[in-house]
C-alpha positions as CSV (number, residue, x, y, z in Angstrom):
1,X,68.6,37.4,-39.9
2,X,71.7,37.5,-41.9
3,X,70.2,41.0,-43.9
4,X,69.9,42.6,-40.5
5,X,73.9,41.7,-39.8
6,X,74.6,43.2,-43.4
7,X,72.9,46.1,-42.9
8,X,73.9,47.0,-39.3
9,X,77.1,46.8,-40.8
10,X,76.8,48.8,-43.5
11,X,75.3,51.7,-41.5
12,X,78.3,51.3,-39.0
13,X,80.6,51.7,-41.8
14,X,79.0,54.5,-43.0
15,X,78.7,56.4,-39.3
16,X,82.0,55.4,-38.9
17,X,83.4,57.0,-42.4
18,X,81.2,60.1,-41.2
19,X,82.8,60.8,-38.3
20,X,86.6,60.6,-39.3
21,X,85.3,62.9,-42.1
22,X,84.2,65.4,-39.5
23,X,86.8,65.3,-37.7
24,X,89.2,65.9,-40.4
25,X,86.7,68.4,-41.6
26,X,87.3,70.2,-37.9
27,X,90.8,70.1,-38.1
28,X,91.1,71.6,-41.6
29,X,88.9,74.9,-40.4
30,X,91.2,75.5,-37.2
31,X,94.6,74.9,-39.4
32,X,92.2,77.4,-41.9
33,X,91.1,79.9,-39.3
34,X,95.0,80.0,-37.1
35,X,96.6,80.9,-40.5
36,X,93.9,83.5,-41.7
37,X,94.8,84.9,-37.6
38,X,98.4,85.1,-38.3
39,X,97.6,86.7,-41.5
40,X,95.9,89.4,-39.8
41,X,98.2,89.7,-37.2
42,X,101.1,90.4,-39.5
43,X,98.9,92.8,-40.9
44,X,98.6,90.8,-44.6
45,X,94.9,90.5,-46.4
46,X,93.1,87.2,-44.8
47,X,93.3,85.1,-47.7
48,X,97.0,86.2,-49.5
49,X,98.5,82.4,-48.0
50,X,95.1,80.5,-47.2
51,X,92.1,80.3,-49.6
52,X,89.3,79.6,-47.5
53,X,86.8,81.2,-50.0
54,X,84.8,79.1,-52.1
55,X,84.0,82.2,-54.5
56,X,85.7,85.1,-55.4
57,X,82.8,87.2,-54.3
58,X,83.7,86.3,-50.6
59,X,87.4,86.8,-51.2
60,X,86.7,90.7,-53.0
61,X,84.3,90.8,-49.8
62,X,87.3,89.8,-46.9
63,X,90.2,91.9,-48.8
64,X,87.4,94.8,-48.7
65,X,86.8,94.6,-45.2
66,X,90.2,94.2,-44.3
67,X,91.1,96.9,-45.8
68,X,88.5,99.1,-43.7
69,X,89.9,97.7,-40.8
70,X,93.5,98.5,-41.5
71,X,92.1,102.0,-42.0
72,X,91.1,102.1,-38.4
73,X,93.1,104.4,-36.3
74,X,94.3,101.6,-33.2
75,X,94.8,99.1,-36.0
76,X,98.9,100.0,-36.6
77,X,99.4,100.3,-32.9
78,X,97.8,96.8,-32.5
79,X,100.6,95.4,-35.0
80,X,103.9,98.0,-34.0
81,X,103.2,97.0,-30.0
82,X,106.6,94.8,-30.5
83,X,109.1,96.3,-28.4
84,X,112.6,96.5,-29.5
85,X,115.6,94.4,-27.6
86,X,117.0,98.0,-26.4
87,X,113.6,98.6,-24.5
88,X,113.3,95.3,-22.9
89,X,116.6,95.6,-21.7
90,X,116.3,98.7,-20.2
91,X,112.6,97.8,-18.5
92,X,114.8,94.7,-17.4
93,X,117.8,96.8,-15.7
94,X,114.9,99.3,-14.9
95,X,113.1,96.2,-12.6
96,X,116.4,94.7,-11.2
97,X,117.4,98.6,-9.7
98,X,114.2,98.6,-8.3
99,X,114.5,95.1,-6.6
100,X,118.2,95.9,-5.4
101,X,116.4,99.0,-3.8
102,X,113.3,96.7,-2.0
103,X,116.4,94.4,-1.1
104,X,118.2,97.3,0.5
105,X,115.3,98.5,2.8
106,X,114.6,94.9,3.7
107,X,118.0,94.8,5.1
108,X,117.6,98.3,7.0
109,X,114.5,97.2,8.5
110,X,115.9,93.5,9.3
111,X,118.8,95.5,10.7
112,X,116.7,97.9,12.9
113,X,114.9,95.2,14.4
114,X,117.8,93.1,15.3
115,X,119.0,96.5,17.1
116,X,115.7,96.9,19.0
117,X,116.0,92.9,19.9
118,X,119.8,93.1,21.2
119,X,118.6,96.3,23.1
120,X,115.4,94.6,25.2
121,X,117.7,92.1,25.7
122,X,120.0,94.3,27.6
123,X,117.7,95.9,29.2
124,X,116.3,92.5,30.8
């Protein structure tokens, strides 16, 4: 009885070890894969900050097809679509014109209809 004890508790060690090595495991390929994304998001080679090839053939194979993509035509609009502060300020003053504009005819309309009110009111 005591081997079954001693044994049960080996394996439970051993499932346990397994799983905190997974998860560690998972963690390491999402920190991996987020930094290879920002790589090629700020239009650097997947692979110039992170090494997540275990071979160089894999690495000449990632830079090569990187480099196909970053011959694509949409591929520098994708990473210049970063608008300056000069432009966002003017869509901003742009918007608040526009709003002081739909504030404006609000008050026209509220206005006209307090003017129709006050008149069937007289009228009665």
């Amino acid at each position: 009885m005591t081997a079954v004890w001693i044994v049960a508790i080996v394996f439970m060690g051993v499932i346990g070890i397994a799983a905190v090595d997974g998860y560690f495991s998972l963690e390491k390929r999402k920190i991996d894969a987020a930094l290879r994304q920002q790589e090629i998001n700020d239009g650097v080679a997947p692979g110039t900050y992170a090494r997540p090839y275990k071979n160089k053939k894999a690495y000449r194979k990632a830079q090569k097809d990187f480099e196909e993509m970053r011959k694509q035509p949409n591929f520098n609009a994708q990473q210049n679509n970063v608008k300056s502060e000069d432009e966002i300020r003017a869509e901003l003053i742009n918007g608040i014109q526009n709003l002081q504009q739909r504030i404006d005819n609000i008050d026209t309309i509220m206005a006209s209809r307090q003017k129709e009110e006050e008149s069937k009111k007289n009228e009665n």
